[in-house]
N, C-alpha and C positions, 0 to 999 in steps of 0.2 A: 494904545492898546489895539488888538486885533479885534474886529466884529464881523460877524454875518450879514450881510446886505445885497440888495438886489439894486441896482442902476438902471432900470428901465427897462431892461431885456427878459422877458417871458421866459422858463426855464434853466434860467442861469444864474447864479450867485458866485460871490467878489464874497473874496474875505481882503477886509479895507481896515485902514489906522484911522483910527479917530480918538479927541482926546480922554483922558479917564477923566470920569466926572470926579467936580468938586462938589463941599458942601455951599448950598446956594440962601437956604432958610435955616434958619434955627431948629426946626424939628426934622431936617434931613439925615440920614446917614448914607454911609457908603459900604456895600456891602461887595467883599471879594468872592469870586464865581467860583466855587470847586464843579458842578455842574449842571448844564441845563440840557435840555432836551428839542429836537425837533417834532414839533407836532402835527397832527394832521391838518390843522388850521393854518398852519404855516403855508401848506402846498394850496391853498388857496389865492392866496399872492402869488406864490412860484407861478401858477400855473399862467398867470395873464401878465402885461409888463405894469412894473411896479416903481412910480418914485424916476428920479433920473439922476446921476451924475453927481450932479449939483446938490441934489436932494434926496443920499440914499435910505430907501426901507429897511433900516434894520429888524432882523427877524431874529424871535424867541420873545418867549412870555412864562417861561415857566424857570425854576432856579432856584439853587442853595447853595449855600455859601458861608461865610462867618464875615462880621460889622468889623471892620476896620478903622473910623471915623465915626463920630456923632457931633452930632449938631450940641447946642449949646443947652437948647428946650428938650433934649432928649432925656426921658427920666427912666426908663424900663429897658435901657438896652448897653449893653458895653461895648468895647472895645473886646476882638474874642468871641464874643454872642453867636453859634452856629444859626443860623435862620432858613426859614422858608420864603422866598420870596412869592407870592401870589401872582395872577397873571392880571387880578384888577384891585386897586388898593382903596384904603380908606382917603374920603374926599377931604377930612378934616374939618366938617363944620355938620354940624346937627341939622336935621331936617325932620319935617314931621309927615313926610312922603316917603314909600319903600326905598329903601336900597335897591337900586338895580344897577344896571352895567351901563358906564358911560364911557366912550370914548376915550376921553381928557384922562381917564384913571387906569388906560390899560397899557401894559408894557407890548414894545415893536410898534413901528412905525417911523415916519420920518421923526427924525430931532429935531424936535423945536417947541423945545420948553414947555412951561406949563400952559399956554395955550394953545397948545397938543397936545396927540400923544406922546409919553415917555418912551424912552431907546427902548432899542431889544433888550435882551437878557441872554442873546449867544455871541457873549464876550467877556474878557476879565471881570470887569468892575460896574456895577450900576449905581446912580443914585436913587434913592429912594426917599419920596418927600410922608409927611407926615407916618416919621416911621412908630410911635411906636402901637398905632392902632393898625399899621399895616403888614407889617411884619409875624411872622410867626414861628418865635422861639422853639429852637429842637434839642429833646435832651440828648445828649452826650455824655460817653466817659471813658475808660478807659480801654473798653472793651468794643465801643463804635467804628464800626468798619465804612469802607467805601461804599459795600453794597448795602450795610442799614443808610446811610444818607440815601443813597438812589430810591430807595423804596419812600424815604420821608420826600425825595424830591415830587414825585408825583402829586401831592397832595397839592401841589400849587397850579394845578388847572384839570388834569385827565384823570386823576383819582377820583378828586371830589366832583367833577361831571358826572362820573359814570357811577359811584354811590347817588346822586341827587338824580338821575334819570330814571333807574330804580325806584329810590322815593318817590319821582313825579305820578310813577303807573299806578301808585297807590297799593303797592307791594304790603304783603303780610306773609310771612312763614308759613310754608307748605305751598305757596300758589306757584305754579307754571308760569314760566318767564318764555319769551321769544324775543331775541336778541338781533336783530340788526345792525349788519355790519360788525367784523371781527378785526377792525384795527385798534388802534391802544384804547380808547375810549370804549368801543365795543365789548373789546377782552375784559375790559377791568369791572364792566358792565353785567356779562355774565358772570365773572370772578365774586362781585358784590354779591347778586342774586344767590349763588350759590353760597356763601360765607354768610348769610341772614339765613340759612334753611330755606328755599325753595326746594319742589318735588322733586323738576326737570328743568332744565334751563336747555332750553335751543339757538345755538349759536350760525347765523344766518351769513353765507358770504359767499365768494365763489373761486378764492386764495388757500389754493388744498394748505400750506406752509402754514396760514390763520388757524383754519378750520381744527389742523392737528395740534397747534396751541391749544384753542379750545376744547378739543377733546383731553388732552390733557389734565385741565382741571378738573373733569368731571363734566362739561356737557356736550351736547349732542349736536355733532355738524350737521349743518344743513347748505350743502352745493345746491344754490339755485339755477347753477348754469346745467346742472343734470337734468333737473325736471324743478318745475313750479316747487318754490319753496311754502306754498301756503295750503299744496295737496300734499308736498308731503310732512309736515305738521300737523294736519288734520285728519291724515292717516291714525298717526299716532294719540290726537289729543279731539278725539271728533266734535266734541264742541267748543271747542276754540282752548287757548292758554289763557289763564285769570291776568297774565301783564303781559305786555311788549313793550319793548323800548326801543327808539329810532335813535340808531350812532352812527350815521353818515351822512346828512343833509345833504344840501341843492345841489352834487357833486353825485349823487348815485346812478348808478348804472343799469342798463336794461341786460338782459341773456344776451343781447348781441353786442353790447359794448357802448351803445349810445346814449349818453347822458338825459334823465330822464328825473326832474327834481320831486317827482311826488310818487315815484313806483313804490318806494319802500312805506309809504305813508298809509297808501293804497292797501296793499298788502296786512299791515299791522289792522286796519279796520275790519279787514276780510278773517283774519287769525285769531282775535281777539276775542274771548267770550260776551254774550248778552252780559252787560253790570262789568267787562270789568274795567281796564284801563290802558291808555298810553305814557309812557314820556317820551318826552322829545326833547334829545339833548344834541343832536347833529346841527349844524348853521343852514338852518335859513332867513330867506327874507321877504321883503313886499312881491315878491314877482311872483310867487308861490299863490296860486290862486283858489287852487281848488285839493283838497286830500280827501275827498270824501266824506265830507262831516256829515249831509243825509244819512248815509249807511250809518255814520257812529250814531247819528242821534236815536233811530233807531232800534238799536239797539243798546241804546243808556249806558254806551261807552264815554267814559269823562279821559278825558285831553289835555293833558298839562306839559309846559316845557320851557326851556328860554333859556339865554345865557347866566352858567353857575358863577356863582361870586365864593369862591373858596373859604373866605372869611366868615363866612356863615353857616358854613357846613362840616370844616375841618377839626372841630372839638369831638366828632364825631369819629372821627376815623384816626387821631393821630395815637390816641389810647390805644386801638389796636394793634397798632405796627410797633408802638415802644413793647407791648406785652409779647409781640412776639405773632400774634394771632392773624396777623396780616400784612404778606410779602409781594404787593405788587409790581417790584423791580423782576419779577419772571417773563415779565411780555420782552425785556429789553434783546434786540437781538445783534447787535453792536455797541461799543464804547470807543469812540473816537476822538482823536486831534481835531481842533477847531480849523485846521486848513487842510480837512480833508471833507468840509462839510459840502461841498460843491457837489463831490463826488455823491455822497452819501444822502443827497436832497433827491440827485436823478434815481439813485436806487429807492429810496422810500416812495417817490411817485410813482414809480414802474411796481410799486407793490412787493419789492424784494426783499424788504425789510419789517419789523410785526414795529419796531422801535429804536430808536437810532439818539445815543446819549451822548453830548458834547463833552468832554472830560477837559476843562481848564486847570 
């Protein structure tokens, strides 16, 4: 089957054969790909060289599809079954420590087994071990189109991000949102705010193509490459907005282009009302030293964020999208052939794209 993979070369991707997974445990299944997505977490591999040759990164983490195959211990899934695949699954054994995000349990990366990480999910077929706690049945009927899957496909990583960034700010109906960064996470970030009742939602970036996405839905661009994006918010909202949420991590950029992993953090504590809150749902990590937490403390701003586990948040949002009440396949701004994803990596890095959906 064809896949998504990087060979060691920064900026470039190889669509490469490799075999379709079998069933390997008893509680596996095999789930065929109708489609996944490239994310922005993805162009973080792209961006530096990844894996070699020998040892390709397959990229994609997010994907739906329908079970083709079950394992033997499978009791809750068929043959047929339309699913969501998650971007981190269940580990299969009880623990009396939180769920968080581990490694071992996330799709892309080199192949090699379970002690690794699991293949991508931009290509035909995946396996998927302890499926039936990891898996997330999608209704279907008669009347399910391509674009209702697309809209349920997001919920397996950038939906539920960008609903639980939201939640992290400590969001309540009627509060002013400020939204950093207007790429898929971002979008569907103020898209949330706005679909919970917020007053105002300010959508922060400096990608006019974004910005008029977000304007779109209803909120309010904010070009910080015009002028300071936190004069002018506070133009409009003079004592700060009751949320922000950070949707770009260690990869943001200053007004002149040069990568600067704490500006947007910086920012969000400058924005943010006395009492109210952030989330931070953008990737960072250890190197990130300092975001200003004096000023937060300060001002009794609480700080919450980290990587979503879809599985925990998805009950949440999938009700809305079967009632009809919420269509976030609107960010997508291509639908493409899996051998045309090479092309379509350099465009979404160069910012040409709001969303870019693999169609297998």
């Amino acid at each position: 089957m064809r896949a998504v993979a990087q060979l060691g070369q920064a900026l470039n991707v190889s669509i490469i054969d490799i075999p379709i997974p079998t069933i390997q445990n008893a509680t596996d299944v095999i789930v065929r790909i109708n489609a996944s997505a490239i994310c922005g977490s993805d162009l973080h591999n792209y961006h530096i060289p990844s894996r070699s040759p020998d040892q390709p990164y397959l990229y994609g983490h997010e994907a739906i599809g329908y079970v083709t195959e079950v394992g033997d211990a499978v009791q809750f899934l068929s043959v047929g079954d339309y699913v969501i695949i998650p971007d981190n699954i269940d580990n299969g054994h009880y623990t009396l420590e939180p769920d968080t995000y581990s490694v071992p349990l996330g799709f892309g990366g080199v192949q090699s087994g379970e002690a690794g990480p699991l293949g991508g999910l931009q290509t035909e077929y995946a396996r998927v071990p302890f499926a039936d706690n990891s898996l997330i049945p999608v209704p279907v009927n008669e009347t399910t189109t391509f674009e209702t899957l697309l809209d349920n496909l997001f919920l397996s990583d950038i939906y539920s991000t960008a609903w639980s960034g939201v939640s992290f700010s400590g969001f309540t109906a009627g509060d002013t949102v400020a939204v950093f960064g207007a790429g898929p996470v971002g979008l569907l970030a103020a898209y949330s705010a706005i679909l919970r009742g917020a007053s105002r939602v300010y959508s922060v970036d400096y990608v006019q193509d974004r910005l008029d996405l977000a304007a779109s839905i209803g909120a309010i661009p904010i070009n910080y490459r015009e002028s300071d994006a936190v004069s002018q918010i506070l133009a409009r909202e003079p004592g700060g907005v009751r949320r922000s949420v950070e949707a770009v991590g260690f990869e943001a950029e200053s007004v002149n282009g040069t990568v600067d992993s704490s500006i947007t953090l910086h920012a969000m504590v400058n924005v943010t009302a006395r009492g109210g809150g952030m989330g931070v749902v953008g990737l960072f990590n250890s190197t990130l030293t300092d975001f200003g937490f004096g000023a937060a403390y300060e001002k009794s701003i609480s700080v919450y964020g980290g990587i979503v586990l879809p599985l925990q948040i998805v009950s949440e949002l999938l009700p809305l999208i079967a009632s009809g009440q919420a269509h976030p396949n609107f960010i997508i701004s291509s639908v493409i052939d899996i051998e045309e994803a090479p092309e379509y990596y350099a465009r979404f890095s160069r910012r040409e794209e709001s969303m870019v959906v693999i169609r297998l």
